[in-house]
VOSE-207815 format. One record per residue (C-alpha): residue in three letters; x, y, z. Coordinates in steps of 0.5 Angstrom, whole numbers, plus 2048, in hexadecimal, padded with zeros to 3 digits. Example, Ala and Ser with C-alpha at 12.3 -4.5 7.8 and 13.67 -1.06 7.14 Angstrom:
# VOSE-207815
+------+------+-------+-----+
: code : east : north :  up :
+------+------+-------+-----+
:  Ala :  819 :   7F7 : 810 :
:  Ser :  81B :   7FE : 80E :
+------+------+-------+-----+
//
This chain:
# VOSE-207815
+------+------+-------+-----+
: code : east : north :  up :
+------+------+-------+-----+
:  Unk :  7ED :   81C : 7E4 :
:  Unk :  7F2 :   81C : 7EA :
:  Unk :  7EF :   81A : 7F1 :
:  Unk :  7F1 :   81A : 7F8 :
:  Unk :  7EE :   815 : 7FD :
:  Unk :  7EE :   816 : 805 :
:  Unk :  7EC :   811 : 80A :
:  Unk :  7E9 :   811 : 810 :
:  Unk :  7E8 :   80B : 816 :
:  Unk :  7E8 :   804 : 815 :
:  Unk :  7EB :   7FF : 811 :
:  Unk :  7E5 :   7FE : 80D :
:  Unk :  7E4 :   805 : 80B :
:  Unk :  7EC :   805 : 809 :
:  Unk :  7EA :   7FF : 805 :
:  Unk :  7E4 :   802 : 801 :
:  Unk :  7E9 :   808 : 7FF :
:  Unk :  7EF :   803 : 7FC :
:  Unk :  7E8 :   800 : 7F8 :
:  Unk :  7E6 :   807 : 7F6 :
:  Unk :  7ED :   809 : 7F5 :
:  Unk :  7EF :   804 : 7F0 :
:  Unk :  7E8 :   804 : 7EC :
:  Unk :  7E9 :   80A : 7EA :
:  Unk :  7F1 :   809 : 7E9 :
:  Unk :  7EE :   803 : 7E5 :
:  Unk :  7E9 :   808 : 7E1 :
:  Unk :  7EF :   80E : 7E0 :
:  Unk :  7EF :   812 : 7E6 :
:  Unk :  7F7 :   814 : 7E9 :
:  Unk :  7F8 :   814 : 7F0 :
:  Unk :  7FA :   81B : 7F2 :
:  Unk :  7FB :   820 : 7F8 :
:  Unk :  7F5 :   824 : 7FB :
:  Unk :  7F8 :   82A : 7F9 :
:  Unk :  7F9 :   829 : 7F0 :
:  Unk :  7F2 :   824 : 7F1 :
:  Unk :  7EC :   825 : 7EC :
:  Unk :  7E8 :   821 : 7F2 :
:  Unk :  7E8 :   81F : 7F9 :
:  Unk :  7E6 :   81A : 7FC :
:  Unk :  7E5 :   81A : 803 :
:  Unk :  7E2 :   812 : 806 :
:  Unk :  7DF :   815 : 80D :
:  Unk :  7DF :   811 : 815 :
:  Unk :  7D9 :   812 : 818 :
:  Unk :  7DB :   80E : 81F :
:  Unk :  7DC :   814 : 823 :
:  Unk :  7DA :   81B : 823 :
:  Unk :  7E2 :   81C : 823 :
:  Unk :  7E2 :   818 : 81C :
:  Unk :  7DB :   81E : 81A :
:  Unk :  7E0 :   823 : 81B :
:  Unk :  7E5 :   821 : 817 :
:  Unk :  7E2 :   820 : 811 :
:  Unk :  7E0 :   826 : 811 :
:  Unk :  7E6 :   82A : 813 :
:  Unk :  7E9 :   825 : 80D :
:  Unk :  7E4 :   829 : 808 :
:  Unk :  7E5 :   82F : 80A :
:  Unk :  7ED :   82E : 80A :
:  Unk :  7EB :   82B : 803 :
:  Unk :  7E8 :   831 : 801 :
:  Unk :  7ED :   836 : 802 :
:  Unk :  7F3 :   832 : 800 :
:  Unk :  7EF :   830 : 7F9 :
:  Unk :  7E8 :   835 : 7F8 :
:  Unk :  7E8 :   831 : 7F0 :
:  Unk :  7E8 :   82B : 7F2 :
:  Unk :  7E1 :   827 : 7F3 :
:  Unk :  7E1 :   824 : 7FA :
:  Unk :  7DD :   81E : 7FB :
:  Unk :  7DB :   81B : 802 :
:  Unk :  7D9 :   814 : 803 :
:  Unk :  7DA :   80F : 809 :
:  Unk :  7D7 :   80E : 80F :
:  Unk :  7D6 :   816 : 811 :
:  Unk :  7D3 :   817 : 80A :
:  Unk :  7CF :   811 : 80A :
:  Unk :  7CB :   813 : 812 :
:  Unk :  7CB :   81A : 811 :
:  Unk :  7CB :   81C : 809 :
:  Unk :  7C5 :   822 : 80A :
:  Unk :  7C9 :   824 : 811 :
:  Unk :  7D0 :   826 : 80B :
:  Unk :  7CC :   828 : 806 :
:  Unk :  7CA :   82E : 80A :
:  Unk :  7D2 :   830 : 80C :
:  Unk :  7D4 :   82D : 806 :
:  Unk :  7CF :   82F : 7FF :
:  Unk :  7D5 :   82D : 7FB :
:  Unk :  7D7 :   827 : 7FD :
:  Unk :  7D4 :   822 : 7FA :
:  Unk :  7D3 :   81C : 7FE :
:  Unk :  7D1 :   813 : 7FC :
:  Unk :  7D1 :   80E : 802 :
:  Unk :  7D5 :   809 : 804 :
:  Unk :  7D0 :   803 : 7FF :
:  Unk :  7D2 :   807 : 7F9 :
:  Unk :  7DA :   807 : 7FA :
:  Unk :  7DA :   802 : 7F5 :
:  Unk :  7D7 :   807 : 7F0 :
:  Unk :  7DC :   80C : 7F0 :
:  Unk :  7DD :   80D : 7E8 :
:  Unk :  7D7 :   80D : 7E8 :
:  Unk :  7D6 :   813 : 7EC :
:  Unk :  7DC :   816 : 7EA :
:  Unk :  7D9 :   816 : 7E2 :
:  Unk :  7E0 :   812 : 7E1 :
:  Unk :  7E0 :   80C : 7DC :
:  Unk :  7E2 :   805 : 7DE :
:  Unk :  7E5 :   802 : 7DA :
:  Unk :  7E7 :   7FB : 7DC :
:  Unk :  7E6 :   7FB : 7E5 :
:  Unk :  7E2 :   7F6 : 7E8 :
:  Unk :  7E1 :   7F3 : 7EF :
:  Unk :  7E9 :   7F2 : 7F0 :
:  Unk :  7EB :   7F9 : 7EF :
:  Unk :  7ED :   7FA : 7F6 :
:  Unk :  7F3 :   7F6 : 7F6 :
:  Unk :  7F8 :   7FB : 7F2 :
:  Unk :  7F7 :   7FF : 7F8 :
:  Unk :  7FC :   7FC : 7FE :
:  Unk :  801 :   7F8 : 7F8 :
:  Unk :  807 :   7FC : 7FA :
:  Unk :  806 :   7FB : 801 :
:  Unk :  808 :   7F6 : 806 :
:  Unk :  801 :   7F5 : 809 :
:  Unk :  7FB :   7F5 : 805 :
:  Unk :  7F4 :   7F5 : 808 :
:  Unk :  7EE :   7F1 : 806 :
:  Unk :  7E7 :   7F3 : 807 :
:  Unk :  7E3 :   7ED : 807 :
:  Unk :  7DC :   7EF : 80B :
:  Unk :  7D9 :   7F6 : 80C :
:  Unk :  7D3 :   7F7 : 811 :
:  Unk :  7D0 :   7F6 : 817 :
:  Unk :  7C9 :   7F5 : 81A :
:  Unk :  7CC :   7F6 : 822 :
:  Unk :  7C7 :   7F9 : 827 :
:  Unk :  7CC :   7FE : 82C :
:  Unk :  7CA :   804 : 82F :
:  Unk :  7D0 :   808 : 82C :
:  Unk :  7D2 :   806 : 825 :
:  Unk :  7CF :   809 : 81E :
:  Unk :  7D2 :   804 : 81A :
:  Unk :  7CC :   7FF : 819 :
:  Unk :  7C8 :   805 : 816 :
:  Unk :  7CD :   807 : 811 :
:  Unk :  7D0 :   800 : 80E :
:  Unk :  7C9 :   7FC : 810 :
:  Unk :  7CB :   7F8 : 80A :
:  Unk :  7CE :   7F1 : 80C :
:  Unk :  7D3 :   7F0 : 807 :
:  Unk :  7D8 :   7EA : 806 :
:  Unk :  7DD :   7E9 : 801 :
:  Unk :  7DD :   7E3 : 7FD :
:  Unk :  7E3 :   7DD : 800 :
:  Unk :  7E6 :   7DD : 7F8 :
:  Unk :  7E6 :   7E4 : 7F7 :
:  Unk :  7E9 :   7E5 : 7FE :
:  Unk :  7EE :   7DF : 7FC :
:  Unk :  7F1 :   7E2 : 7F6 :
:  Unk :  7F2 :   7EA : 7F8 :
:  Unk :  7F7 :   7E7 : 7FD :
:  Unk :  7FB :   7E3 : 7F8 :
:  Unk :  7FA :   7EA : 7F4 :
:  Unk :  7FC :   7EE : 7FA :
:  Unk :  801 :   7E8 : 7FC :
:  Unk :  804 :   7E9 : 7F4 :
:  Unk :  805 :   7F0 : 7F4 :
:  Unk :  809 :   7EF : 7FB :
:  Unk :  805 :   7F0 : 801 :
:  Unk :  807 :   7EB : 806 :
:  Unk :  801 :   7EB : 80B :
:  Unk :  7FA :   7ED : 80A :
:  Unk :  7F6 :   7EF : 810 :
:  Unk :  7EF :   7EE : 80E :
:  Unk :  7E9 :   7F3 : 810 :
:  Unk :  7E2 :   7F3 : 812 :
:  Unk :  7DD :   7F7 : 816 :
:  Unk :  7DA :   7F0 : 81A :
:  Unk :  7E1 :   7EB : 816 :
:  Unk :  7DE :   7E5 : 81B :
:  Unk :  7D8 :   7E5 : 817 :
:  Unk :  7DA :   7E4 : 811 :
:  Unk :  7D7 :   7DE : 80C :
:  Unk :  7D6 :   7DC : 805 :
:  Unk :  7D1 :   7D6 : 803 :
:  Unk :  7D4 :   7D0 : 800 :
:  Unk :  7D3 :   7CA : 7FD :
:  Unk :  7D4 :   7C6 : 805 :
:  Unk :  7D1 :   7CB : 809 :
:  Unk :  7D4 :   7D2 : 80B :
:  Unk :  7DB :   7D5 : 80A :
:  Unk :  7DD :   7D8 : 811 :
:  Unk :  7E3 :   7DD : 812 :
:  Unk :  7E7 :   7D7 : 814 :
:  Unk :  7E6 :   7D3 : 80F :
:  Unk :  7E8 :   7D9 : 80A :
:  Unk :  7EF :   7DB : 80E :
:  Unk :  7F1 :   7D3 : 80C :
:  Unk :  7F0 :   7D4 : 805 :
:  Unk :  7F5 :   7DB : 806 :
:  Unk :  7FA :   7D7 : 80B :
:  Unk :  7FB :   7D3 : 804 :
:  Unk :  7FE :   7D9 : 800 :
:  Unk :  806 :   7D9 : 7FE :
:  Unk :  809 :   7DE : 801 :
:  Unk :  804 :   7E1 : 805 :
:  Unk :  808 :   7E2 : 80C :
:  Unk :  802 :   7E4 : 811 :
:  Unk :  7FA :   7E5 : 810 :
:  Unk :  7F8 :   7E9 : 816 :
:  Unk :  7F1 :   7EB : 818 :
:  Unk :  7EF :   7F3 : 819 :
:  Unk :  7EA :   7F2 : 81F :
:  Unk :  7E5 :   7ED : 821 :
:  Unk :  7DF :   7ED : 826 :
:  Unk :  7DF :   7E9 : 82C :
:  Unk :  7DA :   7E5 : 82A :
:  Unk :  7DC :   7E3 : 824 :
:  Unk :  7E2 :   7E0 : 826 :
:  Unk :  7E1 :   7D8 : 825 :
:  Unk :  7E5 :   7D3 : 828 :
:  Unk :  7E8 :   7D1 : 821 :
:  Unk :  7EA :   7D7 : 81F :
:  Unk :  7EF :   7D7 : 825 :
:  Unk :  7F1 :   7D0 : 824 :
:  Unk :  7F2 :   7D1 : 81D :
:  Unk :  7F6 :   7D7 : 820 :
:  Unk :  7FA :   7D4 : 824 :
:  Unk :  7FC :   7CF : 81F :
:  Unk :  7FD :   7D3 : 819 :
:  Unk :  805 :   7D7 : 817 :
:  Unk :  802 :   7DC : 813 :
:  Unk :  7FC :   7DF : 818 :
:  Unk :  7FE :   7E5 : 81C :
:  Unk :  7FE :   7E3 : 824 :
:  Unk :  7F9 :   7EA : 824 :
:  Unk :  7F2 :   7EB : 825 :
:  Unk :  7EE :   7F2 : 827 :
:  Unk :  7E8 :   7F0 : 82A :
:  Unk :  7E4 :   7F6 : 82C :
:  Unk :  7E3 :   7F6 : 835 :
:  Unk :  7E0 :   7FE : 834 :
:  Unk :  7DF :   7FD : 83C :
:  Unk :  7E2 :   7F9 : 842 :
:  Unk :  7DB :   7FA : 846 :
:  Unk :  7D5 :   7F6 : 845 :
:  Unk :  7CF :   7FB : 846 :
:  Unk :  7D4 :   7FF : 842 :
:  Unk :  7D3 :   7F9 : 83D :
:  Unk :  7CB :   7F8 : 83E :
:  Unk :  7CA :   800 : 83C :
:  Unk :  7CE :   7FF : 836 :
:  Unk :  7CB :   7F9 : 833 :
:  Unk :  7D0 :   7F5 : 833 :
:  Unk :  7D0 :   7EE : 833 :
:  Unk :  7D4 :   7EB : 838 :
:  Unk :  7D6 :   7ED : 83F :
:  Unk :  7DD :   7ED : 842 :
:  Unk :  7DD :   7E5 : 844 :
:  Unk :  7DC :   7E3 : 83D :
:  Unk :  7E1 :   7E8 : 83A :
:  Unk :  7E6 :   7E6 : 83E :
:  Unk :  7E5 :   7DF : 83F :
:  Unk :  7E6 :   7DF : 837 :
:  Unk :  7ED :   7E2 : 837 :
:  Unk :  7F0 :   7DF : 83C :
:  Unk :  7EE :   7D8 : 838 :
:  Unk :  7F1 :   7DC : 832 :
:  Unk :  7F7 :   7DD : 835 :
:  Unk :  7F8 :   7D6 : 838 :
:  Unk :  7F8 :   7D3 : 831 :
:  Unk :  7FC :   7D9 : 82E :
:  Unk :  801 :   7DB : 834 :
:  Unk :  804 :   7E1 : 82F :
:  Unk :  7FD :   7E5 : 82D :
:  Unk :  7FD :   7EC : 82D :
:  Unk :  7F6 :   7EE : 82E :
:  Unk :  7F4 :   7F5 : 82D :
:  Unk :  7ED :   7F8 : 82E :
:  Unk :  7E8 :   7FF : 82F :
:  Unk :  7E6 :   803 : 834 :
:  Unk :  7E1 :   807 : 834 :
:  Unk :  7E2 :   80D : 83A :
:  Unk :  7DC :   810 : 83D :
:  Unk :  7D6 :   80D : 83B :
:  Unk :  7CF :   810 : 83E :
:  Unk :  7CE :   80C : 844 :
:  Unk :  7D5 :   80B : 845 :
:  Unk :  7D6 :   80D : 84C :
:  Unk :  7DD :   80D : 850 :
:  Unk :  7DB :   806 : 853 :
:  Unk :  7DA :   804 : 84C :
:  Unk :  7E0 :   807 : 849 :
:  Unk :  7E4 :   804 : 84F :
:  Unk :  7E1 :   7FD : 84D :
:  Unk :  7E3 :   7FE : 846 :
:  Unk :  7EB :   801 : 847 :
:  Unk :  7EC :   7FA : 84C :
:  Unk :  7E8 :   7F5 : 847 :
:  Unk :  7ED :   7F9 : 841 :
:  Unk :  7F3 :   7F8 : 845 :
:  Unk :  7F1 :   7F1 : 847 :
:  Unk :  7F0 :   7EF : 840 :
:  Unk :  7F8 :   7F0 : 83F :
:  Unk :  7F6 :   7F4 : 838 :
:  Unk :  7FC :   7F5 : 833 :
:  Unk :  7FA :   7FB : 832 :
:  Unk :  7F3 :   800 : 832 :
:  Unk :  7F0 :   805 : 82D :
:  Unk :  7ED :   80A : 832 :
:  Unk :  7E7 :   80D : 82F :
:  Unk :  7E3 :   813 : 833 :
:  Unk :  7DB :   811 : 832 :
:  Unk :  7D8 :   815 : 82D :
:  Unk :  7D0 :   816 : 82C :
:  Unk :  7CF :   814 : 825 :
:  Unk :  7C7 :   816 : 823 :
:  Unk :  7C2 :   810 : 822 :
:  Unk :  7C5 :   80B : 827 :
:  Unk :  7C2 :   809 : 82D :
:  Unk :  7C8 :   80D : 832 :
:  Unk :  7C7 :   814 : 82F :
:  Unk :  7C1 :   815 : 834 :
:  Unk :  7C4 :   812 : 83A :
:  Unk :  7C7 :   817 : 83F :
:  Unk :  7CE :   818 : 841 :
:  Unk :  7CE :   817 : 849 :
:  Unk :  7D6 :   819 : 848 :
:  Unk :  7DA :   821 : 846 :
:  Unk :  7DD :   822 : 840 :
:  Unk :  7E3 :   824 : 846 :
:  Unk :  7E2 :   81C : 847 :
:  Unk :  7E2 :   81A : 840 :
:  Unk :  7E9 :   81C : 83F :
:  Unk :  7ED :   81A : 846 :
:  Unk :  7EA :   812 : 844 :
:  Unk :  7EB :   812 : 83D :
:  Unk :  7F3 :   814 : 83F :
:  Unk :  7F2 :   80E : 844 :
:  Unk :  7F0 :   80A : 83F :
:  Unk :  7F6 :   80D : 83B :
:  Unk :  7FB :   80C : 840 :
:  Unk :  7FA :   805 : 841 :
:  Unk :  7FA :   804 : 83A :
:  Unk :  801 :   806 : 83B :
:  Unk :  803 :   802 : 840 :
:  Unk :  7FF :   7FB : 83E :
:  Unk :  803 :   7FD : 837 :
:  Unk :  80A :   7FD : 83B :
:  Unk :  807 :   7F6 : 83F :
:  Unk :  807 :   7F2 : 839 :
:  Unk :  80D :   7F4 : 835 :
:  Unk :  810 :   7F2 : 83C :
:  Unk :  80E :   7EB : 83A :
:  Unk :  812 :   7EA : 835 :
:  Unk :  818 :   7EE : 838 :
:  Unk :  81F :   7EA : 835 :
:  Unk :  81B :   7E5 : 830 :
:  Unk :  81C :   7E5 : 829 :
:  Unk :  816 :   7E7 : 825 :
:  Unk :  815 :   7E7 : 81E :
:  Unk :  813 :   7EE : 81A :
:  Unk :  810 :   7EE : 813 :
:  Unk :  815 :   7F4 : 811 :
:  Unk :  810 :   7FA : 80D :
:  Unk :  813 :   800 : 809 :
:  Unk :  814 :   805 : 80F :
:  Unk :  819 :   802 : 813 :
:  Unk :  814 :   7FE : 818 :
:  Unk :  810 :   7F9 : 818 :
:  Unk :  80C :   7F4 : 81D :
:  Unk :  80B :   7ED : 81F :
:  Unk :  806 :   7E9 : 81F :
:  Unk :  803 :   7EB : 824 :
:  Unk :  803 :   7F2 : 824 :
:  Unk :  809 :   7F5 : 827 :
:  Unk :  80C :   7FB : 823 :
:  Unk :  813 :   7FA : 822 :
:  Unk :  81A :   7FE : 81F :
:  Unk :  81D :   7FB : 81A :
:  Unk :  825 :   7FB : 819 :
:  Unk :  826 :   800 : 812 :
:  Unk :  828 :   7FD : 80D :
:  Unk :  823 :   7F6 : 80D :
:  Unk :  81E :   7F7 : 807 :
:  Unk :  816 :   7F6 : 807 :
:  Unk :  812 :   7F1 : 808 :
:  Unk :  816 :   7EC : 80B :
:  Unk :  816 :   7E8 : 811 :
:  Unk :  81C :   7E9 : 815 :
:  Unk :  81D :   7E7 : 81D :
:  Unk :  81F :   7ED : 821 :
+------+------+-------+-----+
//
């Protein structure tokens, strides 16, 4: 059986296709091209309307490319809306994000001998390797989906987290970035208590030969004290951390249910960044949420520059069915949306510019990858000189 995979959103969903593609790949399947597949797999986003439309337009582009090939559909737009496809796609078939793990199952192949480590084959040949380490959420903002479509609060188990990075790191990956939808909530019972994130990112910090351990993204609140410390004190940790604003306004805030207003979110970053002078911190931003007026916006675009982000990822809201904001109002005109979103999109620009100016004439150090380029610890894209080979940490 030949399969193609094609993933949309987040680095956990990114994560559930390297588990699905090497538990088939353990059971036999060969990897191929949409075009000469006998099945596809589409692993759908749901976070946005944008991310609906896309899926769809992907079957429909698969079905006109390949019409013998079995498409499936999973992820989060299969698991919110499975009834909603059915009705545009009656031969598609569609699974949820919880049966993932069943993909041979599913796909009435034989699995011989794959287990719970089977994900790890997927990043071996390249220089940086992504762990899932805990899926779900049980937050309650306005806006978001993701609580009804991975509900399931899910941690991995410390050992096994520790022994796919060795594997990863054998195989030739140097960083592992580990991935999460709430990471900051991650936990394990033992026998002394509880194993936190911390406690986990000390146990990596002792592997040989792994350069960097970087975090995909984090809640504001679940940033501890101890997890900066260990941080700021730590060689192979990336000086990176992608914390989620989603609004500079705090009624924007409130509407949102977001836990925390702009006193508190700033007054973290600014303790981050006394102990951790370098730190690139990255965040989201919603443009346009119901009740945001132009004063509100205002508020939000100052808060931003304010906060000195390294970089943002704009996002337009987008009503998603079963949340609390689906209901409420717009108070602004689609014209309005679009001018404050390339606003927000302009300052992104510039605060990107701001904080490469930090480090104009200094010597950073790069973990090289395969394409010409690489990044520095905390996040800064740069070009590498031709010749220099992979995974390797040089000083540019």
């Amino acid at each position: 059986m030949k399969i193609y995979f094609h993933t949309f959103g987040c680095k956990v969903n990114q994560c559930d296709t390297a588990l699905m593609s090497s538990l088939a790949a353990v059971a036999g399947a060969k990897i191929a091209m949409p075009e000469s597949a006998d099945v596809i797999i589409i692993n759908s986003c749901s976070v946005t309307g944008s991310a609906d439309k896309k899926a769809r337009q992907f079957i429909r582009s698969f079905q006109r490319i390949n019409p013998s090939a079995k498409i499936f559909c999973t992820g989060c737009y299969a698991t919110r809306a499975p009834e909603e496809l059915k009705k545009s796609f009656p031969d598609v078939k569609f699974f949820n994000n919880s049966q993932k793990k069943n993909i041979t199952n599913i796909l009435g192949i034989k699995n011989c001998c794959c287990d719970s480590r089977g994900d790890r084959r997927n990043f071996l040949d390249h220089t940086r390797a992504f762990i899932k380490i805990q899926d779900g959420c049980d937050g309650r903002c306005a806006y978001c989906v993701v609580p009804k479509v991975r509900s399931e609060m899910w941690c991995k188990m410390p050992s096994d987290v520790v022994s796919e990075a060795k594997e990863y790191v054998t195989g030739g990956c140097r960083e592992i970035v580990l991935c999460g939808i709430r990471l900051g909530k991650y936990s394990w019972p033992a026998k002394k208590g509880i194993i936190g994130l911390t406690d986990l990112l000390k146990e990596l910090d002792k592997i040989d030969g792994l350069y960097r351990i970087r975090l995909s993204s984090i809640d504001f609140a679940e940033i501890s004290e101890e997890l900066i410390d260990f941080m700021a004190c730590s060689n192979k940790m990336c000086r990176h951390l992608h914390i989620s604003l989603q609004s500079g306004d705090d009624e924007t805030l409130r509407h949102m249910r977001r836990p925390y207003n702009t006193d508190l979110f700033i007054e973290k970053i600014e303790s981050i960044r006394k102990k951790i002078p370098d730190v690139g911190i990255t965040t989201d931003v919603i443009v346009g949420f119901p009740t945001e007026t132009e004063a509100n916006f205002e508020n939000s675009y100052k808060f931003i520059q304010k906060c000195a982000f390294s970089r943002l990822h704009v996002f337009k809201y987008s009503p998603r069915p079963g949340t609390e904001a689906v209901s409420m109002k717009p108070v602004y005109s689609r014209a309005e949306i679009e001018t404050r979103t390339e606003s927000m999109k302009r300052l992104d620009s510039q605060l990107r510019k701001n904080f490469l100016a930090k480090f104009k004439g200094r010597k950073m150090a790069v973990l090289t990858e395969s394409n010409g380029h690489g990044y520095t610890s905390n996040y800064i894209y740069m070009k590498v000189p031709a010749g220099i080979p992979e995974n390797k940490i040089i000083i540019l």
